[in-house]
VMD Tcl script that draws the C-alpha trace (Angstrom):
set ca {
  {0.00 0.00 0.00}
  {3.23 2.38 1.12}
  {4.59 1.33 -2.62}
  {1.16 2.54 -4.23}
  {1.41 5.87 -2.24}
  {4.81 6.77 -3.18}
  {3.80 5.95 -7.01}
  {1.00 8.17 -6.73}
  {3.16 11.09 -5.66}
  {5.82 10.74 -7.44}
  {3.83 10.97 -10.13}
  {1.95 13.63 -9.34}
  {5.33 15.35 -8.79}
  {6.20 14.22 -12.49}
  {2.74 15.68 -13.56}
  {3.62 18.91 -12.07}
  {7.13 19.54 -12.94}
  {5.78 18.69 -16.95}
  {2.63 21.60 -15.98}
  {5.15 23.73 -15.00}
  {7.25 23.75 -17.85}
  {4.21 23.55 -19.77}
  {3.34 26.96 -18.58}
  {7.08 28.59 -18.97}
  {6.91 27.59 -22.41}
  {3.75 28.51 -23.18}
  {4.66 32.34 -21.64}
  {7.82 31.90 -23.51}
  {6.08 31.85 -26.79}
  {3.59 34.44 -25.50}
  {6.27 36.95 -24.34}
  {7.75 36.15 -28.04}
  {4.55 37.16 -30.01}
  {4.19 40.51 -27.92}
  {8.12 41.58 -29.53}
  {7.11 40.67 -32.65}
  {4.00 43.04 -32.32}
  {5.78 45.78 -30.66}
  {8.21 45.44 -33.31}
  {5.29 45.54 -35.97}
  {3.72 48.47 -34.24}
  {7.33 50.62 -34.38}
  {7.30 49.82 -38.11}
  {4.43 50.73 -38.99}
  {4.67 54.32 -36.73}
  {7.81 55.13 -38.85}
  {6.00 54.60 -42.07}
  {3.23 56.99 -40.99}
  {5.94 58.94 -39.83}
  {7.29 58.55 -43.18}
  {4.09 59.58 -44.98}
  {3.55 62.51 -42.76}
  {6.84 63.95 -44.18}
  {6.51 63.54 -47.57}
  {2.43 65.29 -47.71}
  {3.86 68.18 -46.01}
  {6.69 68.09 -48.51}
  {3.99 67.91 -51.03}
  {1.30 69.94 -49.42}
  {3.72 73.20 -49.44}
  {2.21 76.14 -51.20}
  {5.28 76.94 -53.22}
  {5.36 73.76 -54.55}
  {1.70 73.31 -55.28}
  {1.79 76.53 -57.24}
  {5.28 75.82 -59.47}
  {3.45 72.43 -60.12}
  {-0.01 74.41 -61.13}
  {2.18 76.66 -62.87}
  {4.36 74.20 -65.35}
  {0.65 71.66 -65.59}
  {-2.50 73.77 -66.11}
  {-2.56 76.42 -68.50}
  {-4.22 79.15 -65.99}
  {-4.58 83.16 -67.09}
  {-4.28 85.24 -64.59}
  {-7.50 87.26 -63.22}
  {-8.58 89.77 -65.10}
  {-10.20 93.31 -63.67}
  {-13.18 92.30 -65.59}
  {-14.11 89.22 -64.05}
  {-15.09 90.61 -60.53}
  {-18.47 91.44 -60.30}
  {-20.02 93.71 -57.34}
  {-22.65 92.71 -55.31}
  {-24.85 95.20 -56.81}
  {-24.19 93.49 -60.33}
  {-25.58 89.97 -59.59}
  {-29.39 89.82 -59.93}
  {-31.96 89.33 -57.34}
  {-33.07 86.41 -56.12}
  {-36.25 85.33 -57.38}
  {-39.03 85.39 -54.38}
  {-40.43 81.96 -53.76}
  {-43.64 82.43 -53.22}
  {-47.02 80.22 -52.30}
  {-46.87 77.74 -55.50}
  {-50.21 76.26 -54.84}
  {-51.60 79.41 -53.39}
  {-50.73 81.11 -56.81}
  {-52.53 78.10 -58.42}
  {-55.48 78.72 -56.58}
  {-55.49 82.22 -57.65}
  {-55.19 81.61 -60.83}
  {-58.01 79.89 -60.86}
  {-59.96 82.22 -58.80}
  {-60.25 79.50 -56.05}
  {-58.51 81.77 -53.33}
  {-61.35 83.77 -52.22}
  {-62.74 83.90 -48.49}
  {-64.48 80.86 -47.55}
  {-67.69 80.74 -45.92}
  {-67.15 78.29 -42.54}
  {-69.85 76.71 -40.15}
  {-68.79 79.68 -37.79}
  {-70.13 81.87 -39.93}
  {-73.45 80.46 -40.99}
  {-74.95 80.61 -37.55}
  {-76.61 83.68 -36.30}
  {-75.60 83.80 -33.03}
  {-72.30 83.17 -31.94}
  {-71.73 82.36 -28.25}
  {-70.36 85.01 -26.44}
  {-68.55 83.54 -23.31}
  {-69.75 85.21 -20.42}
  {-68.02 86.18 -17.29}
  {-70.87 85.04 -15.15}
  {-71.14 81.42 -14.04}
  {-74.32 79.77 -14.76}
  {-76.83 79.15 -11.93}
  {-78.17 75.93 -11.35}
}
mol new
graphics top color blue
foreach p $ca { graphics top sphere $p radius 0.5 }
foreach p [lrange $ca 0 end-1] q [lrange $ca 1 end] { graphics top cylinder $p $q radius 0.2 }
display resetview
């Protein structure tokens, strides 16, 4: 029975000594992934870095207008071209569409409503009725 007893934890020591490395390796591999990443992560923030550098290279306004310059075939401004504020036309009003509609077909006249067809319209009183 002693025999079976010392089996049992000596391989339950076995067991846990294999866990154990097990785990380390395991972390190992982890700890491994997370520097690649990292690594991945500084690469890619020197290529932004990278592409920040050359749009404000190419975003400068001296280039942009030598480039405009030598490419489009632009004339310069001439006095002409302005206009005042007091040259541009009105806007049209916008008026009532269907309300002209209505008037053009001489629908838009006062209306005649049940109000009107009595005789005697309630006056409200200030007095309370008595009962």
């Amino acid at each position: 029975m002693t025999k079976l007893l010392h089996i049992v934890a000596i391989s339950a020591l076995i067991a846990s000594a294999g866990y154990a490395y097990s785990i380390k390796y395991e972390t190992l591999y982890y700890a491994e992934q997370v520097a690649k990443l990292k690594s991945k992560v500084q690469r890619e923030r020197d290529a932004i870095a990278v592409l920040q550098a050359e749009w404000q290279y190419l975003d400068r306004p001296d280039r942009l207008q030598a480039a405009a310059d030598q490419h489009l075939d632009l004339q310069p401004l001439k006095i002409q071209q302005l206009a005042r504020l007091s040259d541009l036309p009105n806007r049209p009003e916008r008026g009532d569409e269907i309300g002209r509609k209505l008037e053009a077909l001489g629908l838009l006249g006062p209306t005649a409503t049940p109000k009107d067809t009595r005789t005697e319209a309630r006056i409200p009183s200030t007095q309370t009725p008595r009962r």
